[in-house]
N, C-alpha and C positions, 0 to 999 in steps of 0.2 A: 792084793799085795801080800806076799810073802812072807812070814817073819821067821827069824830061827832061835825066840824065844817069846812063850806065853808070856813070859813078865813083861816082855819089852812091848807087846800088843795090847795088849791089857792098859798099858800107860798109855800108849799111842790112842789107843781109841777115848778115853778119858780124855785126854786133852783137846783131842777132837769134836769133842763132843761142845765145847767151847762155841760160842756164837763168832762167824765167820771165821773161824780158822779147819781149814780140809787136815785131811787126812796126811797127806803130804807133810804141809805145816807144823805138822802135829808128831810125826817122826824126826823133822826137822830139831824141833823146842827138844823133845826127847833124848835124841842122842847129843844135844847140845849139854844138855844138864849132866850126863854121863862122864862127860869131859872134866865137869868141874869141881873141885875141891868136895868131897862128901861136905862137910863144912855148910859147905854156901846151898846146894841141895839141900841142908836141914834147916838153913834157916829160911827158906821157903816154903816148905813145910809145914815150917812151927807157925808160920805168917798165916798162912791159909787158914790152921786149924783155930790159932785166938781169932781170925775173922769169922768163922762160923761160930764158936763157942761162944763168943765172949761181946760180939757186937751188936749196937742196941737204936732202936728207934726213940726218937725224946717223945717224952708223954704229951708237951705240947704241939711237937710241928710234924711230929712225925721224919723229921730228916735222921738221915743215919749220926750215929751217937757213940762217944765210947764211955759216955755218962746217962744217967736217968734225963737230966737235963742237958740237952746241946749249948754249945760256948755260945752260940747264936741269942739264943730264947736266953741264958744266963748276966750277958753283957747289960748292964742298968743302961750304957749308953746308947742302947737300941732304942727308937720309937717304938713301944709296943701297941701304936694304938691303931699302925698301919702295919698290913699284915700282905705280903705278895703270896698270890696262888701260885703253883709249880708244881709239874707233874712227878720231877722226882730226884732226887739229889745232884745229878747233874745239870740241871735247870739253878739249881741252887749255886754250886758253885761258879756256873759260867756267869750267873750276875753279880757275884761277891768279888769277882775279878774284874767286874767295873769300878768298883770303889762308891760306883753313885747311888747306893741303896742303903738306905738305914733304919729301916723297919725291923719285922720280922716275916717268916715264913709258914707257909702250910703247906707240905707236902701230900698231893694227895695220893699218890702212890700209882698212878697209871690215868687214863682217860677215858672219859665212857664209847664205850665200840660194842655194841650189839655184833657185829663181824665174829667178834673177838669173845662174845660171850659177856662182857666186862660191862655189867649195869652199876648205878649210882651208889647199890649198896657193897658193889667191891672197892670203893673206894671212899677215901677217909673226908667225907662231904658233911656227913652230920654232926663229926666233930665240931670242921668249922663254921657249920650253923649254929651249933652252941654256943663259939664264941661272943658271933654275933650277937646271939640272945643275952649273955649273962655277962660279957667284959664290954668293955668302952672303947670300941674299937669306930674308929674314925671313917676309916677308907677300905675297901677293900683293892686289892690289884690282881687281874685277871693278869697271867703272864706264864701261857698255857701258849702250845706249839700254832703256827696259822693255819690247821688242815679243819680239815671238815669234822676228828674226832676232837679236838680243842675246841673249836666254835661250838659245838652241842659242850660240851662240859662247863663249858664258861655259861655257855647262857642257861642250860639246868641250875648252876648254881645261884644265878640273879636272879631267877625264877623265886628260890629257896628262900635268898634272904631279902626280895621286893620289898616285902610289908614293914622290915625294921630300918627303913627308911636313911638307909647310910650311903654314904658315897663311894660309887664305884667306879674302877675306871681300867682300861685295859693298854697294854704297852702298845706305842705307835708304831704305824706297819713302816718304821724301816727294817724291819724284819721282812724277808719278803713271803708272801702267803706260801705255803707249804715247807717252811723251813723248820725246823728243829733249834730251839734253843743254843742247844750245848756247839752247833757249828758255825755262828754267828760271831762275827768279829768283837771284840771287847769294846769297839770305840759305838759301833753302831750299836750294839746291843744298851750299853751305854746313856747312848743319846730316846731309845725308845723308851727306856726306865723314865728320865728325865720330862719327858716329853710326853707323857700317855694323856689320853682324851678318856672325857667321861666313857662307858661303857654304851650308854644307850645309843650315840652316837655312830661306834661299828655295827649295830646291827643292821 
């Protein structure tokens, strides 16, 4: 592709550079925004740069944050003494769009995939074996994707917290195995929260 300005390439390949969005797309978004009010181009801009600068993981779930602590983990009326697994903020809000969860969360920030390089300790697991050990945590809820790097993650971590003797349990497969969280309908996803079976059970 041709261009008749290094700026305008420069942009193009940056936005491109975007997870699925081609090359195309990406001249497309570009000369869309050229169109429009300098204005409104800056405050996109300004958006992007307080979300790099300025945005924060909560110290205890690890979910995305624009405070030390998340409104999550801050609300008194949360059960904190049940705590769902989730691989990572989008897992979080497409349950919080059920209505039917009132716990809290552990984000572990991905799923263990040897494929991927991504072993136990790139992931935020010993946290939530801490809490196990040292807070009064009731249940745990596995509510990790149904693929083959979910099933290893969930059961590494029952592995982990076996011995301190707490209840585990994992969301019911209306979910259907190999689906992803975040593209499951709000009523079924819902009803799996509602409905999960002890953990030992799926294996």
């Amino acid at each position: 592709m041709n261009y008749s300005s290094k700026i305008l390439e420069k942009a193009v390949a940056e936005v491109a550079s975007l997870p699925g969005i081609g090359k195309r797309t990406a001249l497309r978004l570009v000369l869309h925004l050229m169109k429009q009010p300098k204005e409104q181009t800056h405050r996109l801009t300004n958006a992007l740069n307080t979300l790099v600068s300025d945005i924060k993981l909560c110290k205890k779930c690890f979910n995305i944050s624009d405070t030390e602590i998340c409104e999550i983990c801050a609300n008194p009326n949360r059960n904190n003494k049940v705590i769902c697994v989730v691989e990572d903020i989008r897992d979080v809000m497409a349950i919080e769009n059920t209505a039917q969860f009132k716990g809290l969360y552990h984000v572990l920030g991905g799923k263990i995939s040897p494929m991927e390089g991504i072993g136990p300790h790139n992931l935020h697991i010993e946290a939530l074996v801490d809490k196990v050990k040292n807070e009064e945590i009731e249940e745990i809820i596995f509510a990790m994707s149904s693929t083959m790097e979910g099933d290893t993650t969930n059961f590494y971590i029952f592995k982990q917290i076996e011995k301190y003797n707490i209840k585990t349990s994992t969301i019911a497969r209306g979910i259907s195995v190999g689906d992803e969280l975040e593209y499951a309908d709000e009523i079924t996803l819902g009803r799996s929260i509602v409905n999960r079976i002890p953990f030992e059970k799926s294996l």
